[in-house]
VOBADREN-264035 format. One record per residue (C-alpha): residue number from 1; y, x, z; residue in three letters. Coordinates in pm, whole numbers, always signed. Layout:
BEGIN
NUM, Y, X, Z, ALA .
...
//
This chain:
BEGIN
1, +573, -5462, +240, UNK .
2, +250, -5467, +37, UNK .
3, -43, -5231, +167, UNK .
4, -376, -5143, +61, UNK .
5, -349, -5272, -260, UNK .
6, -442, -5096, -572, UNK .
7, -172, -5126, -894, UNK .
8, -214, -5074, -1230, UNK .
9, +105, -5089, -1390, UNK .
10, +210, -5050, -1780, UNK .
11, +559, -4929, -1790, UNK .
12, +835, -4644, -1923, UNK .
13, +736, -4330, -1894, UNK .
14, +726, -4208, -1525, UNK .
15, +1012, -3950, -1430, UNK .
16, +1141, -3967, -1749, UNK .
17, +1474, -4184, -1655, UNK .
18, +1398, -4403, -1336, UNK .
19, +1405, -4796, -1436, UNK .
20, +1385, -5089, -1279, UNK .
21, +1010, -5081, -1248, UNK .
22, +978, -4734, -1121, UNK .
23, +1224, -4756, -829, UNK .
24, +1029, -5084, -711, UNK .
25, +683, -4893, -699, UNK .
26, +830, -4520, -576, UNK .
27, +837, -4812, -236, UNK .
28, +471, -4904, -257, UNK .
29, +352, -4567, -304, UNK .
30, +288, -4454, +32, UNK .
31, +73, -4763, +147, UNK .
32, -78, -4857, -199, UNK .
33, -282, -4698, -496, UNK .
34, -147, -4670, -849, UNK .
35, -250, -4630, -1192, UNK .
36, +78, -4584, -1393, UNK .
37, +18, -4646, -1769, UNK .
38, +295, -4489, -1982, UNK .
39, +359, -4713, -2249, UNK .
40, +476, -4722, -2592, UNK .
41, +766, -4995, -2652, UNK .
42, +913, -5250, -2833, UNK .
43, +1014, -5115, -3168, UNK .
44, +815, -4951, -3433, UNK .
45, +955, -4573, -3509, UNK .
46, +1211, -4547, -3770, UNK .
47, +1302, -4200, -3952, UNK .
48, +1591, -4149, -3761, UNK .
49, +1639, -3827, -3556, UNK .
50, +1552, -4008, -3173, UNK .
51, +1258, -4189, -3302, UNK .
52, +1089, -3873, -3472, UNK .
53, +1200, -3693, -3166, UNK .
54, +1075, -3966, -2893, UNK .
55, +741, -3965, -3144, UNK .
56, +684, -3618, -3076, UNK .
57, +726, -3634, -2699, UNK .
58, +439, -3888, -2657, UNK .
59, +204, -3714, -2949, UNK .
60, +274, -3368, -2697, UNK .
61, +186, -3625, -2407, UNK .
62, -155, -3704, -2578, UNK .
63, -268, -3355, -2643, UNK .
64, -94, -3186, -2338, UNK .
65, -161, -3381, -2023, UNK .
66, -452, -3477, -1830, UNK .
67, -370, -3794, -1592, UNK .
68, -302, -3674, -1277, UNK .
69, -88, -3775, -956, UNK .
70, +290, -3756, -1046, UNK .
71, +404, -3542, -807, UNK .
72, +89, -3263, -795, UNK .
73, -127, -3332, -512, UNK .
74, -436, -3455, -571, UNK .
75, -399, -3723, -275, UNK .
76, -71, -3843, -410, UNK .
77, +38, -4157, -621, UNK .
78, +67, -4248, -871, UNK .
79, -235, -4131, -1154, UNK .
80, -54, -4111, -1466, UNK .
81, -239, -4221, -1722, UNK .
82, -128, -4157, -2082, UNK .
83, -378, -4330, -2334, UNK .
84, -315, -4258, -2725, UNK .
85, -149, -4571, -2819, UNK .
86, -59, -4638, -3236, UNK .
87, +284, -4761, -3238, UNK .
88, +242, -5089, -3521, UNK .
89, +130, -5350, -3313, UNK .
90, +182, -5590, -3619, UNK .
91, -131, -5429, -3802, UNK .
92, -427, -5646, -3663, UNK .
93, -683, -5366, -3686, UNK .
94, -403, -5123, -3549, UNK .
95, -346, -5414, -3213, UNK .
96, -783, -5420, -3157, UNK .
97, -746, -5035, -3182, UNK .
98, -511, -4992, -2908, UNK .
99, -723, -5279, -2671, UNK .
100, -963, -5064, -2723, UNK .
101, -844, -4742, -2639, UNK .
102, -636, -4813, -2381, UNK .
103, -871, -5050, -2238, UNK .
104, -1155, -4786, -2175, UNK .
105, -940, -4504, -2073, UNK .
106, -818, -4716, -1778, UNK .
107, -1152, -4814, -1689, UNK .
108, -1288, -4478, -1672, UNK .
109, -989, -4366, -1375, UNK .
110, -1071, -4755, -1168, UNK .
111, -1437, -4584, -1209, UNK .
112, -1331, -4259, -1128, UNK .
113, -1129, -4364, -799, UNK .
114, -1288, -4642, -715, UNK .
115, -1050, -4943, -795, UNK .
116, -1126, -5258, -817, UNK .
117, -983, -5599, -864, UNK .
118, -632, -5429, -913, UNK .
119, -275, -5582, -954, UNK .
120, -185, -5533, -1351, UNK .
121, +180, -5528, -1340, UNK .
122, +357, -5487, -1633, UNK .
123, +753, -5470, -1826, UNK .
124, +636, -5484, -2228, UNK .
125, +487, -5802, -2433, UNK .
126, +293, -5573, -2629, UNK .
127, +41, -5517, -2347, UNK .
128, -51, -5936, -2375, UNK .
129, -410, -5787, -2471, UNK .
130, -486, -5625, -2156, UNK .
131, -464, -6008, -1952, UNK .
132, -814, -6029, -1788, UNK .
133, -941, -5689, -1911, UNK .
134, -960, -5569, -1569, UNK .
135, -1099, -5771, -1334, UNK .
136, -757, -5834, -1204, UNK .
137, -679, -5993, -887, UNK .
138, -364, -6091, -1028, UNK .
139, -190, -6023, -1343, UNK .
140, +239, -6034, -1347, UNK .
141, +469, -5990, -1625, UNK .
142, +784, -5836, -1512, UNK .
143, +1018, -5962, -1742, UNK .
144, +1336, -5697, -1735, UNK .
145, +1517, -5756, -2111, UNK .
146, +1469, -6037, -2377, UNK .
147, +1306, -5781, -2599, UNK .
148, +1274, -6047, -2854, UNK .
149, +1630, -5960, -2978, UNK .
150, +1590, -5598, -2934, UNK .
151, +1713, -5445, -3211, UNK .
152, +1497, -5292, -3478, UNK .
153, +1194, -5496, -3329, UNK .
154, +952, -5805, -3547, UNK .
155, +1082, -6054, -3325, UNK .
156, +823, -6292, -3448, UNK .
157, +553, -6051, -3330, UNK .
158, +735, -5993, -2990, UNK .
159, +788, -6366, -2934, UNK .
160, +383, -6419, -3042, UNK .
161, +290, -6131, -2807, UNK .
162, +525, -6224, -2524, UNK .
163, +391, -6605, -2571, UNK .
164, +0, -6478, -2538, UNK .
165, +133, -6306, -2212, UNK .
166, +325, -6515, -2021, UNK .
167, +28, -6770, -2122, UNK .
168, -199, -6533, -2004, UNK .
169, -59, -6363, -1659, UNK .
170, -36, -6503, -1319, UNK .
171, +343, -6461, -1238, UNK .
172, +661, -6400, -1387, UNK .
173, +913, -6194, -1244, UNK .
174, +1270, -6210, -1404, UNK .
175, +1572, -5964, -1363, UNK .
176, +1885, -6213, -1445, UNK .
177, +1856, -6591, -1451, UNK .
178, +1920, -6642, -1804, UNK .
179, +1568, -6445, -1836, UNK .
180, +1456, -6650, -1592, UNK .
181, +1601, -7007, -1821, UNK .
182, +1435, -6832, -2149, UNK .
183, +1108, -6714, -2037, UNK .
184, +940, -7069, -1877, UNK .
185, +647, -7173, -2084, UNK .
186, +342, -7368, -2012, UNK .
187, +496, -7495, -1636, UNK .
188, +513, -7140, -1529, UNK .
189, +883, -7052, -1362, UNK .
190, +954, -6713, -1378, UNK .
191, +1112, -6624, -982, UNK .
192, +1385, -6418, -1023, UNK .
193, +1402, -6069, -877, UNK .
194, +1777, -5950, -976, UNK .
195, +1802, -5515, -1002, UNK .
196, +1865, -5316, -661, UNK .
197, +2050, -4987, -659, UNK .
198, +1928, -4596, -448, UNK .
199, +2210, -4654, -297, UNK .
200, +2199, -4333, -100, UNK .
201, +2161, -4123, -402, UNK .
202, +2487, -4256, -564, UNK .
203, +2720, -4276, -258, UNK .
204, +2609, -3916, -203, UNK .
205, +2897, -3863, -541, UNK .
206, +3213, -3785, -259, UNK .
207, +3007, -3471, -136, UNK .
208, +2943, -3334, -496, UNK .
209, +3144, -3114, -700, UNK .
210, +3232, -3221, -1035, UNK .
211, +2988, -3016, -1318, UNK .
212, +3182, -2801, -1539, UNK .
213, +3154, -2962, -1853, UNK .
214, +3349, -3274, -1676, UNK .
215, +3612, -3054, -1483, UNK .
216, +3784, -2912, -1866, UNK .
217, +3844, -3285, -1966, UNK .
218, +4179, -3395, -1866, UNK .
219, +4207, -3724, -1656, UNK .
220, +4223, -4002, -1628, UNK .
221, +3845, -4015, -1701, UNK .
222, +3709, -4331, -1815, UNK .
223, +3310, -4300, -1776, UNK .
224, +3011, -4462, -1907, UNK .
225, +2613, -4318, -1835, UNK .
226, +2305, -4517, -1954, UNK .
227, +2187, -4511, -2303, UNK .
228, +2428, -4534, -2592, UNK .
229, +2272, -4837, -2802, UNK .
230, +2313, -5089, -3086, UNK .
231, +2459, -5319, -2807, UNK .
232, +2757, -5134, -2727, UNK .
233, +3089, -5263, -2828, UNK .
234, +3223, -4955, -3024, UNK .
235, +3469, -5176, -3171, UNK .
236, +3640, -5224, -2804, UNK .
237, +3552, -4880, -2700, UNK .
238, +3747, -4707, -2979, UNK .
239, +4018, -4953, -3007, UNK .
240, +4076, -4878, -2634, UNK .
241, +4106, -4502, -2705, UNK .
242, +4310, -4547, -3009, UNK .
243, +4545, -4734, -2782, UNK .
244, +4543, -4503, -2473, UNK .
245, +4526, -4138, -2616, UNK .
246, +4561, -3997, -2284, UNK .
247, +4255, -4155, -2101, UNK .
248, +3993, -3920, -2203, UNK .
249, +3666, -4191, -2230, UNK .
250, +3329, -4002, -2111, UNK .
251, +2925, -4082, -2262, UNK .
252, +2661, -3941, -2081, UNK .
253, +2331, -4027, -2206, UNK .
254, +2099, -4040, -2472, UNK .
255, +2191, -4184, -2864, UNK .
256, +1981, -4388, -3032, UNK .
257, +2223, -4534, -3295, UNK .
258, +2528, -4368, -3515, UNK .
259, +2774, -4299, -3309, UNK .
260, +2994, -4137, -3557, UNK .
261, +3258, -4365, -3480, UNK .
262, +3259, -4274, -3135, UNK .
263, +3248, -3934, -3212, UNK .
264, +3536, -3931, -3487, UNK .
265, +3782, -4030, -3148, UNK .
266, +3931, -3728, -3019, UNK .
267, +3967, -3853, -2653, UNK .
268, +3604, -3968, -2673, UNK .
269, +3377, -3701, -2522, UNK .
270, +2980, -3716, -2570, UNK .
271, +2830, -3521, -2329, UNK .
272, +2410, -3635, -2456, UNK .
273, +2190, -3702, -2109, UNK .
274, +2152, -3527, -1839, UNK .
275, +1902, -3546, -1505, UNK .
276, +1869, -3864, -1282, UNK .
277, +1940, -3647, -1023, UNK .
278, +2305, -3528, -1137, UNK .
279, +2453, -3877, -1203, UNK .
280, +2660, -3861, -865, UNK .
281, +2793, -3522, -956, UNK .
282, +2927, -3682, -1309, UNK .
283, +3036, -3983, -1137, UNK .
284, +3267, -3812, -890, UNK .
285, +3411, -3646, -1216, UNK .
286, +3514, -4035, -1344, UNK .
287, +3781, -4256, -1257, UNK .
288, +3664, -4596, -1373, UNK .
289, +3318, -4693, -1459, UNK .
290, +3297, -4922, -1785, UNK .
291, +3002, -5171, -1929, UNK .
292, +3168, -5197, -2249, UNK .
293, +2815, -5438, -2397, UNK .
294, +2839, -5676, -2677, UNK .
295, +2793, -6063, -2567, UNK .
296, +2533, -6141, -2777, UNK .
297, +2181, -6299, -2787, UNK .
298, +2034, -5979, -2651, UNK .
299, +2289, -5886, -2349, UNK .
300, +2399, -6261, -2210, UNK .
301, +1977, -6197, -2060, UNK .
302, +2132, -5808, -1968, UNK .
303, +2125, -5719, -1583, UNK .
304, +2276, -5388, -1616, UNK .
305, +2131, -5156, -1389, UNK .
306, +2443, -4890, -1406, UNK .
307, +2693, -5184, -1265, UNK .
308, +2557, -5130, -915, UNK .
309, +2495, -4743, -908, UNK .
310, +2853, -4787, -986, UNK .
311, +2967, -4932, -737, UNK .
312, +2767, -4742, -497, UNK .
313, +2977, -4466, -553, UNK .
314, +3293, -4654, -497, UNK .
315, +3462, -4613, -813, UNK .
316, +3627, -4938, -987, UNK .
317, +3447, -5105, -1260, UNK .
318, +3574, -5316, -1576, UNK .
319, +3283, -5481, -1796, UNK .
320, +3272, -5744, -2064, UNK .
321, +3184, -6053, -1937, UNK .
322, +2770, -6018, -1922, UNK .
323, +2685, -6329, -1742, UNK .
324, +2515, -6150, -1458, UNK .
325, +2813, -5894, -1393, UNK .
326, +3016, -6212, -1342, UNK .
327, +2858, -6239, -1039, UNK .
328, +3058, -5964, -911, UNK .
329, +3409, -6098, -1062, UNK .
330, +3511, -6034, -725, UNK .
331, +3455, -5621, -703, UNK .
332, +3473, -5604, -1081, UNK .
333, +3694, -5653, -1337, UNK .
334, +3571, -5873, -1638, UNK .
335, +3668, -5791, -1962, UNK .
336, +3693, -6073, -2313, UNK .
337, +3941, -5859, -2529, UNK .
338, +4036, -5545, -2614, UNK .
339, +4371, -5609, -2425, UNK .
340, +4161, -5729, -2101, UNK .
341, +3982, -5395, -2125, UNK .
342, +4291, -5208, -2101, UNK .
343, +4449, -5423, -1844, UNK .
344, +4152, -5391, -1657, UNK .
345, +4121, -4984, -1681, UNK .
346, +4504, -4983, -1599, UNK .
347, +4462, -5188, -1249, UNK .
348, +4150, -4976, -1191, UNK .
349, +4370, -4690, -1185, UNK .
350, +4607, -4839, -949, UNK .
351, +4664, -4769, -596, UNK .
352, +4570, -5146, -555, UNK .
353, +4265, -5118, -638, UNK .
354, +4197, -4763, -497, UNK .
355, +4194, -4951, -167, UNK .
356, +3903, -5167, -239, UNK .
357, +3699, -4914, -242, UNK .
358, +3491, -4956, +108, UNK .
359, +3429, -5359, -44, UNK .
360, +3280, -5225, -423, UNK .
361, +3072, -4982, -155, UNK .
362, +2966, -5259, +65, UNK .
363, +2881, -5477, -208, UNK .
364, +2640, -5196, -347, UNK .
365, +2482, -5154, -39, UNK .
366, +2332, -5496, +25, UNK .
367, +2126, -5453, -324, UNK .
368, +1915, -5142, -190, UNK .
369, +1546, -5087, -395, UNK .
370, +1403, -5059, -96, UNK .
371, +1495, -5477, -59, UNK .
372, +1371, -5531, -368, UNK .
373, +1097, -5397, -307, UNK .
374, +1055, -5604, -16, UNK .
375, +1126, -5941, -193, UNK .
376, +864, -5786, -469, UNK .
377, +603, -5786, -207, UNK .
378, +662, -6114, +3, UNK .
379, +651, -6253, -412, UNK .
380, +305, -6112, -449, UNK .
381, +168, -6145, -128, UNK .
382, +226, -6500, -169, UNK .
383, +71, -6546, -518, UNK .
384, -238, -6357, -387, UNK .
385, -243, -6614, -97, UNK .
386, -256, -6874, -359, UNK .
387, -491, -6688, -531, UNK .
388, -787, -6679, -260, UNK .
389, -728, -7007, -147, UNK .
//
């Protein structure tokens, strides 16, 4: 595992939901030195009720916090750092604005602790600018969703900006291999570092008690937690609960679309987002896990990081057929019609496939963060070899 290496790393917000990115670095934390940037994203805010909502979150996180270790302790990892960042990337004066802002703020905490020639990590195109701003020993763009079709977003400023960074960085790091196919410019091939699972935290479910709110809805319960997006299917998902009025389908997690549809389907319960932390109690509460995506331009690059947590908790799965959860055709069942998704819920709930239970564990368990995080590392520690010689 890396050590004695200092990080600067533009990203999600820290604690706010773990991603991909976060549960890598909570496993270089002890042995390395972080800066974590929180980050604006892809899109530019709408007037809708979750962007003026999300808006005000970050405009609170301007005014309200000083960067400080995430957990408290002044000797703790990582600093986060939350620099006042205008969300319209596609204004140019706007783009040399946010270089500049962003830029100093960072330098002033490397002065302040002493960093220097840092690892710049980072998941968004929109931080192309900051390539070589730092004195960098290595720059890597961690490429975790072909944000180029992200909905809402100018994709020709997202492809421009993604082009300037992958131009720009040292390494690419890739999350499913059609990311991997998509994202090679210039000669550089992108490695591919496929999502891990705490495996711990969601096998943990069979000791938890079911919350409340899960306990009144009558079973079978279909569930579903991760963000409930443009790329859902809600043509399959209510056409399944239209045709199965006693399976009571549960949502956990934030809305940031209409989901009046959803909504409008008696046996379809929306129960908004709750804490990281709780996931295994609501997942002990469910039945069958579904990935109910579109197949589109956006999700065929989708490694979804729900399919493992899971399957960590030993409950069947059914998913449409995302490219990368075909990989697991053989703990999962895949999904190209409405009718497959209904065939697949009714041999999830089968004694059959109750039984399988110890293999959809099993297969979880070989895909810990903590391995990631490993591969991460030996990935780096080469390119830094490369690097000084």
């Amino acid at each position: 595992m890396l050590s004695g290496r200092d990080f600067i790393i533009f990203s999600d917000d820290w604690g706010r939901h773990p991603s991909s990115c976060q549960h890598i670095v909570r496993h270089l934390l002890d042995a390395n030195r972080v800066i974590w940037v929180n980050t604006i994203g892809m899109r530019s805010p709408q007037f809708t009720a979750y962007d003026i909502k999300r808006s005000f979150e970050k405009v609170w996180s301007w005014v309200s916090e000083k960067d400080r270790p995430a957990n408290g302790a002044e000797n703790k990892n990582p600093i986060v750092v939350n620099p006042f960042i205008i969300p319209y990337n596609g204004v140019g004066a706007v783009r040399s604005l946010n270089r500049s802002t962003v830029v100093r703020k960072i330098k002033g905490v490397m002065d302040e602790h002493g960093i220097k020639e840092p690892i710049v990590l980072t998941t968004f195109p929109s931080t192309a600018d900051y390539c070589g701003a730092f004195d960098e020993a290595a720059h890597i763009y961690y490429c975790v969703d072909d944000f180029i079709h992200w909905p809402g977003v100018d994709r020709k400023l997202v492809q421009s900006m993604e082009d300037e960074l992958i131009a720009g960085c040292d390494l690419v790091l890739a999350t499913s291999r059609e990311l991997c196919s998509k994202k090679q410019r210039g000669g550089k091939v992108p490695v591919l570092l496929p999502h891990g699972v705490d495996f711990e935290h969601f096998s943990s479910s069979a000791e938890k008690a079911v919350p409340g709110s899960l306990v009144s809805i009558p079973g079978p319960v279909i569930g579903f937690f991760g963000a409930i997006s443009p790329w859902l299917d809600f043509e399959l998902i209510t056409s399944a609960a239209k045709a199965r009025p006693s399976w009571s389908f549960v949502f956990i997690g934030p809305a940031d679309t209409d989901v009046a549809s959803l909504a409008a389907c008696p046996n379809i319960h929306l129960l908004g987002s709750v804490p990281y932390g709780e996931l295994p109690s609501y997942a002990k509460g469910f039945d069958v896990g579904i990935i109910p995506f579109l197949v589109n331009e956006l999700t065929v690059s989708v490694n979804p990081l729900k399919l493992l947590e899971y399957l960590a908790t030993g409950m069947p799965v059914v998913s449409t057929g995302l490219p990368e959860v075909r990989e697991f055709s053989g703990v999962v069942s895949i999904a190209d019609t409405v009718e497959d998704f209904i065939k697949g819920i009714e041999y999830s709930l089968s004694a059959e496939c109750a039984g399988k239970k110890a293999e959809r564990m099993n297969t979880a368990r070989k895909h810990s963060w903590k391995s990631v995080a490993e591969d991460f590392s030996h990935v780096v520690e080469g390119l830094l070899d490369g690097v000084r010689a």
